[in-house]
Every structure is written in C-alpha cells, then in structure tokens.
N, C-alpha and C positions, 0 to 999 in steps of 0.2 A: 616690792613687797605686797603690794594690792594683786600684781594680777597673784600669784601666789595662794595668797589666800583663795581668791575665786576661783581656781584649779583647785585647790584642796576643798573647798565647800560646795563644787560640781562631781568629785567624785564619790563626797561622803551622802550628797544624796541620791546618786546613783546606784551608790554600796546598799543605802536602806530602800531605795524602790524593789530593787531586785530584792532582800534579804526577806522582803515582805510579800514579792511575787513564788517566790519559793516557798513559804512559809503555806501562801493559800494554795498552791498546788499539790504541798504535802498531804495537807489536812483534807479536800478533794480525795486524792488516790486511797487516802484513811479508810476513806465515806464509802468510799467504790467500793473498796474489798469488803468493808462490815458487810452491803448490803446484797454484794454478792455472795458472798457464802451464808446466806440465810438464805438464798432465791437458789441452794443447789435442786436439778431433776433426780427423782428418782431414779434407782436404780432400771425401771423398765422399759424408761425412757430415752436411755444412752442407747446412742449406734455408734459403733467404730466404724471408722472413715481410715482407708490406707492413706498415708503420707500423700503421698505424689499425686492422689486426686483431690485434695482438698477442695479444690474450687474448679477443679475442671481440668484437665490435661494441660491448658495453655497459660495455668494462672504465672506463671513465672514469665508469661510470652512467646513465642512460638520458637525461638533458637535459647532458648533459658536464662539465667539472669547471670550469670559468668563472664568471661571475658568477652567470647566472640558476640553472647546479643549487645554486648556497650558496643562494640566496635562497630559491628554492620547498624546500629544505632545511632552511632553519631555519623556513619556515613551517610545512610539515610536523611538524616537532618540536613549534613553539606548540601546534599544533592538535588534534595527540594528547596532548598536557599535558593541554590544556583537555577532552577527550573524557574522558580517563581519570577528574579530578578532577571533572565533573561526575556520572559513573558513580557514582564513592565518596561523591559528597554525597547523591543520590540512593537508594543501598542504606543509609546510615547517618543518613538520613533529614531532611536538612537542609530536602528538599523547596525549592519555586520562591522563598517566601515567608522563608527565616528559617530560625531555627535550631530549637531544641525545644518551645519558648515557642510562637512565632508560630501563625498560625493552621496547621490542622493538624500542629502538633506533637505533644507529648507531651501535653497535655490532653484534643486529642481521642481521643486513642491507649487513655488512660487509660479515659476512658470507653467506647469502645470492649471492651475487656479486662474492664470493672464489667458492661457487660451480658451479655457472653458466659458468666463464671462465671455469674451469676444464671440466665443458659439455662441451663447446663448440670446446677446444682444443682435446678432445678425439679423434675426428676422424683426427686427422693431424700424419705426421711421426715426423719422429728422428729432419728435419730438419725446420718442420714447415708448411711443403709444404701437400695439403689434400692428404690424401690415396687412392687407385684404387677402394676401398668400398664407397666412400663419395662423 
C-alpha cells in the first residue's frame, strides 16, 4: 500500500509541475503577441520576400528537406562514423588484421623496438658510456 501511495504522490506532483510549466508558457506566448502587435512596421516598411528565398536558396539545405536530404543525411552521418572510427583504429593500431595479437600487432612492434635499442646501444662501451668512434 506505501509504495502505492508514493507512485500516486510522484505523479500528482509531476501532473502540477508541468500544469504550472504550461501555465507560464502560456502567459509568455500572451506577453509575446500583446507586445508584438503594438511593435507592427509601417506600411513603407514591408518588403515582400518570394517564398523559396527566405533565407537564401539553401535554407532548407542543399538537396531540400524531404525525403532524399534525410536519406543522403543519415548516410553521410554513417559514413563519417565509419571514416572517423577507422582513423582511430588505425593510429591506435588495430591495423587491417586484428587487434594487438594478430599479425602485425604488438609482437611485431615489440620486435621492432628489441632491435632498435640493440642499434642504438652498439656504439656504447662495457659501462654504457659512448665509445671514442661514436
């Protein structure tokens, strides 16, 4: 019976946040229009504007806002997902093959890294210090 109550006393003040959130939006939108149609331009002041250029030839965006601009839009989206996340697999080395394991992963990497120090220490002596050649 408790939880009950506390489901019905979470939606009754849900019902009055909102009923209060509506209330000041109406009164708002009220405010708006009084204050707009007291701020109308004269008449010498209107310029007609054609439909289609409102804001520009492209306002709708460059293939319009109908079917086919969502579609090539959400393609576009996939496609730079996929560009982005194969960048980052790429620089963090997932490479074509796999992950760190796989061939050219971290083994050959390793190896890589075993022979470089070994270059790099050849020209040093016994005690680490570089040679009279180097």
């Amino acid at each position: 019976m408790r939880v009950f109550v506390r489901v019905m006393a979470t939606l009754v003040a849900f019902a009055i946040v909102i009923g209060i959130g509506a209330a000041v939006y109406n009164a708002g939108v009220t405010a708006g229009m009084a204050e707009s149609a007291q701020a109308v331009p004269e008449a010498a002041d209107t310029v007609l504007v054609p439909y289609g250029y409102r804001d520009g030839p492209y306002w709708h965006g460059p293939l319009g806002s109908g079917f086919v601009g969502t579609i090539v839009g959400i393609f576009a989206l996939i496609f730079v997902t996929f560009v982005v996340l194969g960048l980052l697999r790429l620089a963090f080395g997932g490479g074509r093959r796999g992950g760190p394991g796989g061939p050219g992963g971290w083994s050959g990497r390793r190896a890589m890294f075993e022979d470089m120090h070994r270059e790099l220490h050849r020209g040093e002596g016994p005690e680490g210090e570089p040679t009279a050649s180097s």
